[in-house]
C-alpha positions in Angstrom: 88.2 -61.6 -13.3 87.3 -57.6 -13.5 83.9 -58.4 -11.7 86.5 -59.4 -8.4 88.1 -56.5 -7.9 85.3 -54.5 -6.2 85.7 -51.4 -4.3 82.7 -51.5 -1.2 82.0 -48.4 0.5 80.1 -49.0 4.3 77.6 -45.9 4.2 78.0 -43.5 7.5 76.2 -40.2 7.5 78.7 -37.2 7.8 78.3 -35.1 10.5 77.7 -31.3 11.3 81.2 -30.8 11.7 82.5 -33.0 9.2 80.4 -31.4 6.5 81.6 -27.8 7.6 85.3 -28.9 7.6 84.8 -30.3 4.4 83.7 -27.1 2.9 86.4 -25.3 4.3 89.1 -27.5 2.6 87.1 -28.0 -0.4 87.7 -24.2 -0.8 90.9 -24.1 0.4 92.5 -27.1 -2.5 92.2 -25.6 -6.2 95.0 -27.6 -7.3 95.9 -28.2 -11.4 95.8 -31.6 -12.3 98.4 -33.3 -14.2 98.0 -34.6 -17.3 98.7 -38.9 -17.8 100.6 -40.4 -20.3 98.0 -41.7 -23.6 97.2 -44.6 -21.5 97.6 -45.2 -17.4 97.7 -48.5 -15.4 95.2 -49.3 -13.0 96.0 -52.0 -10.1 92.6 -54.1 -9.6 92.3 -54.3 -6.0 89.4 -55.4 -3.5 88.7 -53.1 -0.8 86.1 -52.0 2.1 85.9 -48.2 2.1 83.9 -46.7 5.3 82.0 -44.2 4.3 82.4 -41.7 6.9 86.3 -41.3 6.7 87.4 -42.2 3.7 84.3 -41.0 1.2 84.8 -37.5 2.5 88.5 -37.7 1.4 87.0 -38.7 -1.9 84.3 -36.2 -2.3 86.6 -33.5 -1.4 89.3 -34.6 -3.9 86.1 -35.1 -6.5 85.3 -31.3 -5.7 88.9 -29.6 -5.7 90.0 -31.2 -8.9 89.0 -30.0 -12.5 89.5 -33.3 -14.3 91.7 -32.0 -17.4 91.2 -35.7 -19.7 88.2 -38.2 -19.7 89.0 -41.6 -18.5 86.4 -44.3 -18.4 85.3 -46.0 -15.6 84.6 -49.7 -15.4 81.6 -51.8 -15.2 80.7 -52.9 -11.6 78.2 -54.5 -9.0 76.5 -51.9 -6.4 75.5 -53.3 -3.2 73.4 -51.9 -0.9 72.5 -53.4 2.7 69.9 -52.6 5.0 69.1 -54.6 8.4 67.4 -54.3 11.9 65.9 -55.8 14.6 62.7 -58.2 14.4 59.6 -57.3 13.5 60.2 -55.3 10.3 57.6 -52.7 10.0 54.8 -53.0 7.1 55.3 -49.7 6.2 59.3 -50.4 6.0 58.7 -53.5 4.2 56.8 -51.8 1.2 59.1 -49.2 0.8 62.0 -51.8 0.7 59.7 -54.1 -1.7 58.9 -50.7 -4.3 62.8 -50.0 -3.9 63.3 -53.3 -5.7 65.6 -54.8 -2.4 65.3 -58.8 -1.4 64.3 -58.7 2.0 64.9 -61.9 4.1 62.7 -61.8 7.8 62.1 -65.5 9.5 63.8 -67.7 6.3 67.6 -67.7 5.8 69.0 -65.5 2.9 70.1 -67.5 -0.4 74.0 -68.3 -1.3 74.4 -65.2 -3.5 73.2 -62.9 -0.4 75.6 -64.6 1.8 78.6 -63.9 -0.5 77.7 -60.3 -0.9 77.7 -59.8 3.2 81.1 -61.8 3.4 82.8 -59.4 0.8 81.2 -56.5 2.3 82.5 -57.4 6.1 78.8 -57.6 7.3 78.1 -60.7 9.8 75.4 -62.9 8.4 71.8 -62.7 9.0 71.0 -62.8 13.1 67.8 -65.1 14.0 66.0 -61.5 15.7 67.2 -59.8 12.7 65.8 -58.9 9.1 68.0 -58.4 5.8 67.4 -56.5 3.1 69.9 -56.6 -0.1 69.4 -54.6 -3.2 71.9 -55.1 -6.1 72.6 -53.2 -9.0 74.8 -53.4 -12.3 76.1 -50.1 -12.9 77.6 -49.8 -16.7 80.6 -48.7 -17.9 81.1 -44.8 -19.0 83.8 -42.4 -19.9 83.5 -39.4 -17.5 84.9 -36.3 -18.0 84.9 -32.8 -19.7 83.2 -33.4 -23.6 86.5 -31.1 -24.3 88.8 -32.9 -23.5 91.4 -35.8 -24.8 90.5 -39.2 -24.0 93.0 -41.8 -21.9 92.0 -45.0 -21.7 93.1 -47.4 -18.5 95.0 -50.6 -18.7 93.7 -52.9 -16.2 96.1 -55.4 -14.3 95.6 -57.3 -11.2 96.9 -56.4 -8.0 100.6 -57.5 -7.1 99.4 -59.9 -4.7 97.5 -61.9 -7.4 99.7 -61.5 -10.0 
């Protein structure tokens, strides 16, 4: 049940502009942060992120806070997803192979591959296309300042499921 609720973020690069902005309001926001009761709820939803928009938001709030407790953050699957068109270049291939990723050319990908693209939003495998899916666990951690007091997260499911 906590391996459902999966945030997925689509990978854009930022722009020129973007990154500029982004510095300019990352020096602009030196906000306190507020301190949470000794324990916080934490509403386990799935959700596509795209990169370009809504990661910048992220970074910047990353930036502009200083995090004044440690909170953990869960254990969870991290996808990433590379394709393009036919023939994949031997070069390409090895570094895709050496990266550890699965990489699908003439035969169909397997059920587990599939699933991942569905979640993701990604259409399936084209016949002049290749795929390439690497997946990796990434463990659970308490992040924060060493100095500071712990909170631990309650985890529920969304409304919708509950």
């Amino acid at each position: 049940m906590i391996n459902e609720h999966r945030t997925i973020i689509a990978e854009q690069k930022p722009s020129l502009r973007m990154r500029q902005d982004f510095e300019k309001a990352r020096k602009k926001l030196r906000m306190p942060t507020m301190i949470p009761k000794p324990y916080y709820l934490v509403r386990m939803e799935k959700k596509l992120i795209t990169d370009h928009v809504d990661r910048q938001h992220k970074e910047l709030s990353r930036i502009a806070r200083e995090l004044s407790y440690r909170h953990d953050r869960r254990g969870h699957e991290r996808c990433y997803v590379r394709r393009g068109k036919q023939p994949l270049a031997v070069k390409d291939s090895q570094k895709l192979h050496e990266a550890g990723y699965m990489i699908w050319t003439v035969d169909e990908p397997d059920a587990n591959a599939y699933r991942q693209l569905m979640e993701r939003g990604y259409p399936p495998k084209g016949a002049d296309e290749w795929l390439a899916i690497l997946t990796r666990w990434i463990d659970p951690q308490i992040i924060g300042p060493e100095d500071k007091p712990y909170i631990p997260a309650i985890r529920l499911p969304s409304k919708v499921d509950a």
